[in-house]
C-alpha positions as CSV (number, residue, x, y, z in Angstrom):
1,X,15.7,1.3,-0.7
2,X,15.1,2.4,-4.5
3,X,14.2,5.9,-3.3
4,X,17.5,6.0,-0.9
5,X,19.6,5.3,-2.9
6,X,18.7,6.6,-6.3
7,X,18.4,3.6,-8.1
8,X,15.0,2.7,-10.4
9,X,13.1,4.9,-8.0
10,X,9.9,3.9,-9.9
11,X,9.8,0.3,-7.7
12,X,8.7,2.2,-4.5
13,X,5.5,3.7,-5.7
14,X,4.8,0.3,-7.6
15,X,5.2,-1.5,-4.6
16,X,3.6,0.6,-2.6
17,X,0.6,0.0,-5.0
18,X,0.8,-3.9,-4.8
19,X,0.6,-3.7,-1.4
20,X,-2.7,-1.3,-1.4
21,X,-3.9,-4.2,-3.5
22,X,-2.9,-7.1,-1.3
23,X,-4.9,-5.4,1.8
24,X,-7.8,-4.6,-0.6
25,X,-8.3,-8.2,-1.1
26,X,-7.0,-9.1,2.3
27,X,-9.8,-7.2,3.8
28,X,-12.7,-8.9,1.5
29,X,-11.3,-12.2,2.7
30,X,-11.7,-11.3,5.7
31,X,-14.8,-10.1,5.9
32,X,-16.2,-13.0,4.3
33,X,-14.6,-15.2,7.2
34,X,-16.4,-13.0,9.3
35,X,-12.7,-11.5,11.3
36,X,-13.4,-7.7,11.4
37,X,-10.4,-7.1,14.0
38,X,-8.2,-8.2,10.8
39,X,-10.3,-5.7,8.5
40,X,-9.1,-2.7,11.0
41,X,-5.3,-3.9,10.1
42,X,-5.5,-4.3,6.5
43,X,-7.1,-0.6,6.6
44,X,-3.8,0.4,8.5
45,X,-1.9,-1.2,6.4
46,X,-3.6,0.1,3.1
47,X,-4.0,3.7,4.4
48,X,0.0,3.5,4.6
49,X,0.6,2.1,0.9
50,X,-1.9,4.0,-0.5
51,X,0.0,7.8,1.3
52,X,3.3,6.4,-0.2
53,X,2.0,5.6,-3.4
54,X,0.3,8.9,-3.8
55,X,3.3,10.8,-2.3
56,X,5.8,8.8,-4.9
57,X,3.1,9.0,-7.8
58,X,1.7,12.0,-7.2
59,X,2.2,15.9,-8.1
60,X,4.9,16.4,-5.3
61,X,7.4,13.6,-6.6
62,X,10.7,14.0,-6.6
């Protein structure tokens, strides 16, 4: 909602990157319970936070 409606746009990309770290250490738990269908989630999810981090953070920000 930050980037709708104008207000302390800065919270998206920071959430965005919490979330990227969340499923980075998501996945290692995972994998050391041995659930690799989980793994291919937490890659979902962290290929999404990671896009709208770098489109919020990155060169093309508005």
């Amino acid at each position: 909602m930050p980037s709708v409606t104008g207000i302390v746009r800065i919270l998206t990309p920071l959430a965005a990157t919490g979330m990227a770290i969340t499923m980075v250490l998501a996945a290692i738990t995972h994998a050391r319970r041995k659930e690799p269908a989980a793994i291919g989630f937490n890659a979902g999810l962290l290929i999404m936070a990671v896009l709208v981090a770098w489109g919020r953070f990155g060169p093309y920000s508005l």
